[in-house]
C-alpha positions as CSV (number, residue, x, y, z in Angstrom):
1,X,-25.5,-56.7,14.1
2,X,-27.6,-56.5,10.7
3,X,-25.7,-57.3,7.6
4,X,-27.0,-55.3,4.6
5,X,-26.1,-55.0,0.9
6,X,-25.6,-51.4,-0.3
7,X,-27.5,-50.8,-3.5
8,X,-26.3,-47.7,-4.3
9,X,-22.7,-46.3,-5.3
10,X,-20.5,-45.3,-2.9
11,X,-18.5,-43.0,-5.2
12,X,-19.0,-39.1,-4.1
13,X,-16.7,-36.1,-2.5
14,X,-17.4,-33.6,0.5
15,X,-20.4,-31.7,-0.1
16,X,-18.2,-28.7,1.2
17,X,-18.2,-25.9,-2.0
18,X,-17.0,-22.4,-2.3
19,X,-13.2,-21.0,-2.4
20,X,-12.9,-21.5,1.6
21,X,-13.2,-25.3,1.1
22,X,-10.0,-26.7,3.1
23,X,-10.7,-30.4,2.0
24,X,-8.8,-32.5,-1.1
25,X,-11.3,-34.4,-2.8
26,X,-11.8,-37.7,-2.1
27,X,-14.0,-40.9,-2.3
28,X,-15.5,-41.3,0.8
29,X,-16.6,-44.8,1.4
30,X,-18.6,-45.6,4.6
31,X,-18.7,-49.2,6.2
32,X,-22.1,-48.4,7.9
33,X,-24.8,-45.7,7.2
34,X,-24.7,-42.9,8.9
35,X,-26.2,-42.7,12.4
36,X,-25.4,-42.7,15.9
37,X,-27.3,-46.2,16.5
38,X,-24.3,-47.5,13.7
39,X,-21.3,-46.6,16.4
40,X,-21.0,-47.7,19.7
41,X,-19.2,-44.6,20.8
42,X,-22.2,-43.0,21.5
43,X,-20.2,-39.7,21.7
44,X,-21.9,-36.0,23.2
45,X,-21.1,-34.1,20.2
46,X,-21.4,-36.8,17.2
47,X,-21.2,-35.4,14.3
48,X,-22.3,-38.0,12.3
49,X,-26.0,-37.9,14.4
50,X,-26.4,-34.3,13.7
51,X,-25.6,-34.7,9.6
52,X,-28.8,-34.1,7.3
53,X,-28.2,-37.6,5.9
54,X,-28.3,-39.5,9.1
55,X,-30.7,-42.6,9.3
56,X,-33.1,-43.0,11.7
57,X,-32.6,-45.7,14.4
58,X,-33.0,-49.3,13.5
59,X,-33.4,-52.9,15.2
60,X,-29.6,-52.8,15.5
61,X,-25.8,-51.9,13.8
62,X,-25.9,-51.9,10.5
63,X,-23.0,-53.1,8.3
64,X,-22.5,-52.8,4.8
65,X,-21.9,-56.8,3.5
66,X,-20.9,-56.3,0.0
67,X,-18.7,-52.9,-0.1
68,X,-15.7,-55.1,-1.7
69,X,-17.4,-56.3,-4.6
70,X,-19.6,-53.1,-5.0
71,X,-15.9,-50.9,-4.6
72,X,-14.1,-53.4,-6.9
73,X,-16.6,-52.6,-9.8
74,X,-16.6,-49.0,-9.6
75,X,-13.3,-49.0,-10.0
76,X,-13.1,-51.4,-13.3
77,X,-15.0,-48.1,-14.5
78,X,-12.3,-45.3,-13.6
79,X,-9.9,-43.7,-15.1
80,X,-9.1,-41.6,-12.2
81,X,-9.6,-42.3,-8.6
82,X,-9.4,-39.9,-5.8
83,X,-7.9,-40.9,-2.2
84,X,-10.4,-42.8,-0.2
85,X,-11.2,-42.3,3.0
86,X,-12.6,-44.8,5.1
87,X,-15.1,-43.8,6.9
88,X,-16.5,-40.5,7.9
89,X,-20.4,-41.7,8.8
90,X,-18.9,-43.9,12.2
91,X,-15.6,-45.7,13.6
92,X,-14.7,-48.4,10.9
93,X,-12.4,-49.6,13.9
94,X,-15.2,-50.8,16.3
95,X,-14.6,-53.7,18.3
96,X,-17.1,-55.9,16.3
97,X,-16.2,-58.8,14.1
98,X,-18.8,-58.0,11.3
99,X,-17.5,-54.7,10.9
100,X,-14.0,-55.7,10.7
101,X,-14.2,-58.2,8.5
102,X,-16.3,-55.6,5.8
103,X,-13.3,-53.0,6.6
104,X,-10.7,-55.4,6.2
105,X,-12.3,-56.9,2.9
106,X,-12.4,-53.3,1.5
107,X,-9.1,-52.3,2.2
108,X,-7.9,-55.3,0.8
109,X,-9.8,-54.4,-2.7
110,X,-7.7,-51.0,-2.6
111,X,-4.6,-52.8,-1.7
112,X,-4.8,-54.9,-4.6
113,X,-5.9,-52.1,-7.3
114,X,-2.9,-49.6,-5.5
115,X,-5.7,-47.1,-4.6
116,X,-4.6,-44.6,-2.2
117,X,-6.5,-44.6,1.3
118,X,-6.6,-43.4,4.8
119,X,-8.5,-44.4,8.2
120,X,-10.1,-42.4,10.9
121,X,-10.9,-43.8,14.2
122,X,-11.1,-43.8,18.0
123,X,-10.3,-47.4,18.1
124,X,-8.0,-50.2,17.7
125,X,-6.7,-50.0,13.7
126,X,-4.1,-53.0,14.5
127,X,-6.4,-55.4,12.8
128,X,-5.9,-53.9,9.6
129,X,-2.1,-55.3,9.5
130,X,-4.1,-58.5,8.5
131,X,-4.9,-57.3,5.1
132,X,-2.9,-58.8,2.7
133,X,-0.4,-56.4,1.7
134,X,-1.0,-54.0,4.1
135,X,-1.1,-50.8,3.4
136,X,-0.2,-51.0,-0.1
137,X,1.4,-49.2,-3.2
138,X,-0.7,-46.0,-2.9
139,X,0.2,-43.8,0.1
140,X,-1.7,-44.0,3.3
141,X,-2.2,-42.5,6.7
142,X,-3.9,-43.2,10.0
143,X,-5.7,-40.7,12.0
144,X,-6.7,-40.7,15.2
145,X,-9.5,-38.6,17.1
146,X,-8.6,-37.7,20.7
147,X,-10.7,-34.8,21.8
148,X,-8.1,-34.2,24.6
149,X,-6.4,-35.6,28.1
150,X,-8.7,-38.3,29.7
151,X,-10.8,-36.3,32.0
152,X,-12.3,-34.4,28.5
153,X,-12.9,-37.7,26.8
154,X,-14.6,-38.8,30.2
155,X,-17.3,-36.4,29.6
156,X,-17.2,-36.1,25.3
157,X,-16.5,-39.8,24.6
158,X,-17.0,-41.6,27.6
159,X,-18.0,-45.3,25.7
160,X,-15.5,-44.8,23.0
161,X,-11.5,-46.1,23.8
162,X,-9.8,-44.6,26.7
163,X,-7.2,-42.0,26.2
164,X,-3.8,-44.6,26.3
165,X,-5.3,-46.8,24.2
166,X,-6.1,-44.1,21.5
167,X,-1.9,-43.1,21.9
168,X,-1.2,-46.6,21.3
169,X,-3.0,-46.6,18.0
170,X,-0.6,-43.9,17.1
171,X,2.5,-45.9,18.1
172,X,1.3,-49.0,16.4
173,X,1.1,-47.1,13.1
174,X,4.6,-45.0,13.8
175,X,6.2,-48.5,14.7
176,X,5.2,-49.6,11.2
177,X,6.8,-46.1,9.4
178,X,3.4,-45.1,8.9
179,X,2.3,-41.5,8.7
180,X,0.4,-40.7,11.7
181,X,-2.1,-37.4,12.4
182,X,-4.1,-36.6,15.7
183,X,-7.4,-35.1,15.2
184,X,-7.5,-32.7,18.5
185,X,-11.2,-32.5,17.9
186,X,-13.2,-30.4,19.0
187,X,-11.5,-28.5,21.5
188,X,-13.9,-26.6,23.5
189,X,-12.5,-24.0,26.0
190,X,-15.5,-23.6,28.6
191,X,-15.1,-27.3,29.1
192,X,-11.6,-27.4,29.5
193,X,-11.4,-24.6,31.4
194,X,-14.4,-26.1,34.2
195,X,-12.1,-28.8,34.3
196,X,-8.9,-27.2,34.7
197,X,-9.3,-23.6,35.4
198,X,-6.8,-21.0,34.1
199,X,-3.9,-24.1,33.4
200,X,-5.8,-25.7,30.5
201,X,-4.1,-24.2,27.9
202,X,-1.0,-25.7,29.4
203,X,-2.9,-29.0,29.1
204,X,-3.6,-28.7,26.0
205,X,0.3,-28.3,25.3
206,X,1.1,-31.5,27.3
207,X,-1.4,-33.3,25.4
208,X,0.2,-32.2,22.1
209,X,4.0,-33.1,23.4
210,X,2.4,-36.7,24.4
211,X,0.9,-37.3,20.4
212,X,4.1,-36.1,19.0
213,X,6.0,-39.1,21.3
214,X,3.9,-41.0,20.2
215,X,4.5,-40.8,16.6
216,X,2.2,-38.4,14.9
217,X,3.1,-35.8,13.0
218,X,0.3,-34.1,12.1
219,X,-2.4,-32.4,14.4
220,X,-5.7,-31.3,12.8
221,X,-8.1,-29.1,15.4
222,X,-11.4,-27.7,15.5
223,X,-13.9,-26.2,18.3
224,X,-16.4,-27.5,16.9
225,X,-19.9,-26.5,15.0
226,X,-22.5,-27.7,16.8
227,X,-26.5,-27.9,15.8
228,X,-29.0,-26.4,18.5
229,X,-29.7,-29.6,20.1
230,X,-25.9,-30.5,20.9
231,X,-24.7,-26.8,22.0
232,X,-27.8,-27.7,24.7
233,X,-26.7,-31.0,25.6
234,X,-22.6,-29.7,26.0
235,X,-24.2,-26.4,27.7
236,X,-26.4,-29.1,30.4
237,X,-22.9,-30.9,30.6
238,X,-20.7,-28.3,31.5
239,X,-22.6,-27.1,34.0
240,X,-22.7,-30.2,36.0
241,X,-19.1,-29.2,36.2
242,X,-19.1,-25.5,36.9
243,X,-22.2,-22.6,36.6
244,X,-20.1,-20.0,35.3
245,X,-18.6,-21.7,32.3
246,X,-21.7,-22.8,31.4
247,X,-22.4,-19.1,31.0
248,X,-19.1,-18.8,29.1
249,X,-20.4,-21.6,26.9
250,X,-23.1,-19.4,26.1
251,X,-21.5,-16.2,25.1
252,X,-18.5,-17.8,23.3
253,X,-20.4,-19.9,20.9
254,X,-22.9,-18.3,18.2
255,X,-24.4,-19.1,15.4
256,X,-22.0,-18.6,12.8
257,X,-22.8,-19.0,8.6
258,X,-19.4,-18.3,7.5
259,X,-16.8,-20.6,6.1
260,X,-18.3,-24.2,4.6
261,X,-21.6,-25.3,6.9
262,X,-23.7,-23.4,9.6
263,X,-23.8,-23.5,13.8
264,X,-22.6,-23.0,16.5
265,X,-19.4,-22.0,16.5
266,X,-16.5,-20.4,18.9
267,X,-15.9,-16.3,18.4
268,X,-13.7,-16.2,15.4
269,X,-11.7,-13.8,17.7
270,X,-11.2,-16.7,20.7
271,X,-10.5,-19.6,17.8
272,X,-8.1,-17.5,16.1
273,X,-6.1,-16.9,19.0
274,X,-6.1,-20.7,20.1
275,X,-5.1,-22.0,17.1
276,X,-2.1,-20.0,17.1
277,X,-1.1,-20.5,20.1
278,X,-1.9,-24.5,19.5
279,X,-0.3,-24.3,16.3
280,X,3.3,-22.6,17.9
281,X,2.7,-25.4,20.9
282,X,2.8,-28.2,17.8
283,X,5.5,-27.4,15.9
284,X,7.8,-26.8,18.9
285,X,7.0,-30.7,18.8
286,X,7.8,-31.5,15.6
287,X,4.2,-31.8,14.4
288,X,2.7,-29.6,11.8
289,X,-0.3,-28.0,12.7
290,X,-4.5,-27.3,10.6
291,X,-7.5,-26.2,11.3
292,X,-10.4,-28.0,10.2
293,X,-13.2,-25.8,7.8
294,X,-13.1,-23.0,10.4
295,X,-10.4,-20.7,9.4
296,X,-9.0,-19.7,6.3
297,X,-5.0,-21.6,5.6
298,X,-3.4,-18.5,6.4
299,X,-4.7,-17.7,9.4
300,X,-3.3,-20.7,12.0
301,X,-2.4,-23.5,9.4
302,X,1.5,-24.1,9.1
303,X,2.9,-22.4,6.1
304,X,3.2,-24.8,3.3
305,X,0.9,-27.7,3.7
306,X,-1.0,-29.0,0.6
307,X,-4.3,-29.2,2.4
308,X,-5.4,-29.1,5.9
309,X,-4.5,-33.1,5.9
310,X,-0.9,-32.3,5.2
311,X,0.0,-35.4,3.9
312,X,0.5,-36.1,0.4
313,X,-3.1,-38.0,-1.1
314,X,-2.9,-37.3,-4.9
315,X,-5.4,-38.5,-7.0
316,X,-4.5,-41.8,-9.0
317,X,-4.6,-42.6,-12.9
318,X,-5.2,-46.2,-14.0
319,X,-2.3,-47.3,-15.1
320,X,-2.9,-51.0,-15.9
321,X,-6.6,-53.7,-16.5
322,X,-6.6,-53.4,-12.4
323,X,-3.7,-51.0,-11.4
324,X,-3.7,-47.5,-10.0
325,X,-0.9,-45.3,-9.6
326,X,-0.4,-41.8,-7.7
327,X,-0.3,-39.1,-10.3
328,X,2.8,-37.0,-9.4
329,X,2.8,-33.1,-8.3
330,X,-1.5,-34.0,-7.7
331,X,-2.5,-32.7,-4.3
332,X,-6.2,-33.7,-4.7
333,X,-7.0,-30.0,-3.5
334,X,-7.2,-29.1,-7.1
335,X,-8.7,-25.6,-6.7
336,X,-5.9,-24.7,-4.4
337,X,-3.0,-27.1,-5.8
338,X,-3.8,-26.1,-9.4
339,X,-5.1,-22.4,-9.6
340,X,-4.3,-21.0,-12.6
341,X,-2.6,-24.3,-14.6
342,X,-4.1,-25.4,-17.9
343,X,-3.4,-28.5,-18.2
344,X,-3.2,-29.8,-14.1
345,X,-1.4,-32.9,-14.0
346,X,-4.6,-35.1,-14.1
347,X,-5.2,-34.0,-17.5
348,X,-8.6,-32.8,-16.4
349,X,-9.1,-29.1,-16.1
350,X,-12.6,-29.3,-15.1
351,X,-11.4,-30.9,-11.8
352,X,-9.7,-27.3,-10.5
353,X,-12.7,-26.2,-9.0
354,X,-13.4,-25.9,-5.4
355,X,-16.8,-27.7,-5.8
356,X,-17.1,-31.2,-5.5
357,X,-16.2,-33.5,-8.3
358,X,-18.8,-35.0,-10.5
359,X,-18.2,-38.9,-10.3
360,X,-18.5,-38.6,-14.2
361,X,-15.3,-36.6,-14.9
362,X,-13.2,-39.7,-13.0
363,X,-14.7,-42.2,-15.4
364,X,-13.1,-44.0,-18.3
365,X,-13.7,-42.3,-21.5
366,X,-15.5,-44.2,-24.2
């Protein structure tokens, strides 16, 4: 493990821009940088390897040493902070002590200030209860990626947690009153149907009624976008499994430029008509149900939701030398949230915009 001080600010949003952004803006701190040799997972799709501002391997993990006091003095300098959301490069919940103890430091900086904050992991998030104050004025949630039952994370996630042990992260944070989301992510039919022939959509529907008893209430989904490289490596996989869904593979994910980024992408015809029938699966659960960058709200998302998230993340106004507070009626998804409003409840008009937010615009004016 290589501790290392980040130089740079850690302030900056989504890159996603356009009116079919799905996202609320937020502040998206990472513990490590970006790259697969940073997360032990080691996962067949990961996202994070495939990203354009992925690092090249190193001489081990890397962990950012000094993300508390770089965090803490960006924020004397706000005015308004978005949500944070901690951390989208790899797992901050790894089972390494050096990474723990720089997530547990940061989230302890945001507890203290009020900032609002959630957490997206594979792993065991337990260890944040240590924090003092956990989780804090602001609002938070916990999410949790399980790509599906335990023979899909066998092949997509093999090194990551096993599948209980991802359903007990959900129960620790529902036994604490804690809002909980599942990110059923990605779903990818050719492999779930070479594992369980024409009764895998019925298996997805068990998997959703076992998240909802475990306490989330929230699903978000996605069949993935996938560069060249990956679609090969899932398209190799599958057909260690079965020959003709590795054909499937083939004709049911194209290159697709629509909606935020470019790949690989399931038919917009055959990820329409599973989200909707994953979405009715969901709420007959209790859960709400979102798709993640690949269809438009209206088209599978249940009616309603401020963002694909669903729970409430406003942005937060200082209110006090080191003291945030939630703005109310503030959504974060401003050019959704506040379309057409002159004065949105931030005070900052050049926020509703479906780009993302210059870090200037959240600064204290002086």
């Amino acid at each position: 493990m290589i501790l290392r001080e980040r130089r740079s600010p850690t302030l900056h949003d989504f890159p996603y821009r356009g009116e079919r952004r799905k996202c609320y803006h937020k502040w998206i701190i990472n513990v490590t940088p970006p790259g697969r040799e940073n997360c032990r997972h080691n996962c067949l799709y990961c996202y994070a390897r495939d990203a354009v501002y992925s690092r090249g391997a190193e001489d081990g993990a890397v962990v950012y040493s000094n993300l508390p006091a770089l965090v803490e003095k960006e924020l004397t300098g706000l005015e308004l902070c978005p949500p944070v959301s901690i951390s989208n490069a790899t797992d901050p919940c790894q089972d390494l002590p050096e990474l723990r103890g720089a997530v547990k430091g940061l989230v302890e900086v945001l507890i203290d200030w009020g900032v609002s904050f959630h957490v997206i992991t594979k792993g065991d998030p337990s260890f944040l209860a240590q924090a003092m104050g956990f989780p804090g004025t602001g609002r938070f949630f916990l999410a949790v990626t399980i790509e599906g039952p335990p023979d899909v994370l066998a092949v997509l996630s093999p090194q990551a947690p096993a599948y209980e042990s991802r359903l007990e992260a959900l129960r620790w944070a529902a036994s604490l009153g804690l809002p909980v989301q599942v990110r059923l992510d990605p779903v990818i039919p050719p492999l779930w149907r070479a594992l369980y022939g024409e009764v895998w959509i019925e298996k997805a529907v068990e998997v959703l009624a076992e998240f909802a008893a475990a306490g989330a209430g929230h699903v978000v989904c996605s069949t993935g976008r996938f560069t060249a490289a990956t679609r090969n490596a899932l398209s190799e996989t599958v057909l260690g499994i079965s020959k003709r869904e590795e054909a499937g593979l083939g004709r049911e994910y194209v290159y697709d430029r629509s909606y935020t980024s470019s790949g690989y992408m399931l038919r917009h015809d055959l990820r329409l008509a599973l989200h909707r029938a994953l979405r009715g699966a969901a709420q007959e659960c209790g859960m709400t149900y979102a798709v993640c960058q690949e269809l438009e709200a209206g088209e599978a998302d249940t009616p309603g939701l401020p963002h694909c998230e669903a729970y409430s993340m406003p942005f937060s106004r200082r209110v006090g030398e080191r003291e945030f507070a939630p703005i109310t009626s503030c959504t974060a998804n401003c050019h959704a949230g506040c379309a057409g409003i002159a004065t949105p409840p931030c005070g900052r008009p050049e926020l509703v915009s479906a780009q993302p937010y210059k870090p200037s615009l959240l600064r204290l004016k002086v």
